[in-house]
N, C-alpha and C positions, 0 to 999 in steps of 0.2 A: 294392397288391401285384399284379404278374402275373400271369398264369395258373397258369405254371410255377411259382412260390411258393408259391400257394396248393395245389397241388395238393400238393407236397411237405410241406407243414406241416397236412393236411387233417387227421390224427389227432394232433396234437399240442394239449398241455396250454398253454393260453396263454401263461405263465410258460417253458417250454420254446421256446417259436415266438419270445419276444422274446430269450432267450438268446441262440438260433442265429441271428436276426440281425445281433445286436451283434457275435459273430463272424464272421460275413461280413461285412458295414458297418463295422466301429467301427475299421479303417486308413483308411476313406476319412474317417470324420469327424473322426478324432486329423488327419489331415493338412489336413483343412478347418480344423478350428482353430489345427492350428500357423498357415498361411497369414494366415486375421484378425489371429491375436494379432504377428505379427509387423508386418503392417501398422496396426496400432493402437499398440503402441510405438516404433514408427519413427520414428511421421508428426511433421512440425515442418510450424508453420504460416508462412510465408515472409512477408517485412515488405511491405507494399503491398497484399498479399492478402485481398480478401473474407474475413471470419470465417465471414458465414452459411451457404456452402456445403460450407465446409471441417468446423465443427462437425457440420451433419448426418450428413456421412460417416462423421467419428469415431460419432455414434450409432448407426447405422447396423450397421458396426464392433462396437461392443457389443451390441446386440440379435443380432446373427448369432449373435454370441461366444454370449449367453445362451440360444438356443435351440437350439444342440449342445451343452449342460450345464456351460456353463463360465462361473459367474455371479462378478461382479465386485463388485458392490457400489453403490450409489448414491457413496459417499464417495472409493470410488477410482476410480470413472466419474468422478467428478467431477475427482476431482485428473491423473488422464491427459488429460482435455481441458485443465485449466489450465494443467500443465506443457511443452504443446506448442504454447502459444501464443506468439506474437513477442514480441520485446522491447516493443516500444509497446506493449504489454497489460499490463506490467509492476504499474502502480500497478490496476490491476482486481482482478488476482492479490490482491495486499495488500490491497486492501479485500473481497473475497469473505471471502479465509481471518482478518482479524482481526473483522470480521460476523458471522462464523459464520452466513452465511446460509444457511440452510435452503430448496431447491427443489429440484425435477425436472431430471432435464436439458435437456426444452425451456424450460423456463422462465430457466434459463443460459443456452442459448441466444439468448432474447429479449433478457436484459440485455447479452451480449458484442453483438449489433448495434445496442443503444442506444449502448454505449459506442464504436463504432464511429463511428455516426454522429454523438455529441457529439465523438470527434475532429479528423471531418473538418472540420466545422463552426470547432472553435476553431483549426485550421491554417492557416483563412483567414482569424481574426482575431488568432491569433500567442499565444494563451495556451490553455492547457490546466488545465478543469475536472477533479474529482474524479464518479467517482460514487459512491452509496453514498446504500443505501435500508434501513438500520437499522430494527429492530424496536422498540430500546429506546426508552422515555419519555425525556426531553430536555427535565427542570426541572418547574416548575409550570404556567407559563405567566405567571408573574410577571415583568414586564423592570425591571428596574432602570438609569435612565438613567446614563451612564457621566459621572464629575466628567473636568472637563479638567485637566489639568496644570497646574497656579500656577507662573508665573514671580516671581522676586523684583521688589517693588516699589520704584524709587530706591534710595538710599544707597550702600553701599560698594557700587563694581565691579572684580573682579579683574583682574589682570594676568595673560594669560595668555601662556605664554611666559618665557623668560628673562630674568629681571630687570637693569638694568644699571647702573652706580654710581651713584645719583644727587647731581644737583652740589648739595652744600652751603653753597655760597660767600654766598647771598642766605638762607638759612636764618636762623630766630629762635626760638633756645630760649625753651620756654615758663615756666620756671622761674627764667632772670636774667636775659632779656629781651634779650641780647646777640645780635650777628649773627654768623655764621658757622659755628655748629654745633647741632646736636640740641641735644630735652632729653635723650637718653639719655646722649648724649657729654659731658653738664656737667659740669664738673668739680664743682662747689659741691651740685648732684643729689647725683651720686654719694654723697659724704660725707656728705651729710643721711641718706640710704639705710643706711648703715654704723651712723651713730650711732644709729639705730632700731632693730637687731640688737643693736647691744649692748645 
């Protein structure tokens, strides 16, 4: 306090002295706040751009926010940093929020520039990994070696594709021994066939 302050609040009741401050102060800090809060919902993190400097600002940002009285929350601190990150953060986002992982926000921090730099990383060999550092247990530890896939062995193989008339001309029924047609088409089949229904 200044001089001039102190002199003025010299006989006042402490509770009194902080009143009459908030009344003189409390437009400049309502408009300090407006100011953060609007630069903290604003901000987008632009594609190419550094995460690690960018996040600490957003922290940054929040701790101001928090110690002019205007507390956030760990979970929506958390989700204003996520929702302002680039598209390439895209699958982090999904894996933080179905993780449900539990941390600080520098500790976010730390994995948003791991995940960074396993991007960079796999850009230059053309595939992009997942991250995600899961709390839960993941089986016994039992592995069970996987069976391979059986192919059939010989015998019948399909036609695949459209079938097309096949030439019967060298054909030899199996039932009269004759050339030129199935046993289905016998005529002498046939009738055997009949007479066994009746």
């Amino acid at each position: 306090m200044t001089s001039e302050l102190q002199r003025k609040h010299q006989d006042m009741d402490p509770t009194v002295i902080i009143e009459h401050l908030k009344k003189m102060f409390g437009t400049q800090s309502r408009t300090a706040r407006y100011q953060l809060s609007k630069g903290l919902f604003g901000s987008k993190l632009t594609e190419n751009s550094p995460v690690g400097p960018y996040v600490n600002h957003m922290i940054d940002l929040i701790e101001e926010l928090e110690k002019l009285g205007c507390k956030l929350g760990k979970e929506l601190s958390q989700n204003l940093i996520l929702q302002s990150l680039s598209e390439s953060f895209s699958q982090f986002v999904i894996n933080f929020n179905m993780n449900k992982m539990d941390c600080d926000l520098h500790k976010m921090l730390n994995m948003l520039i791991d995940y960074e730099n396993q991007l960079a990383s796999e850009k230059k060999k053309g595939t992009v990994m997942l991250v995600g550092n899961s709390s839960k247990k993941k089986g016994n530890g039992k592995n069970k070696p996987m069976k391979k896939p059986t192919a059939p062995k010989g015998g019948v193989t399909k036609l695949k594709g459209k079938r097309g008339k096949a030439d019967q001309s060298d054909a030899e029924s199996f039932h009269c021994k004759k050339i030129g047609y199935w046993k289905r088409n016998c005529q002498e089949y046939l009738a055997t066939l009949n007479d066994k229904k009746q």
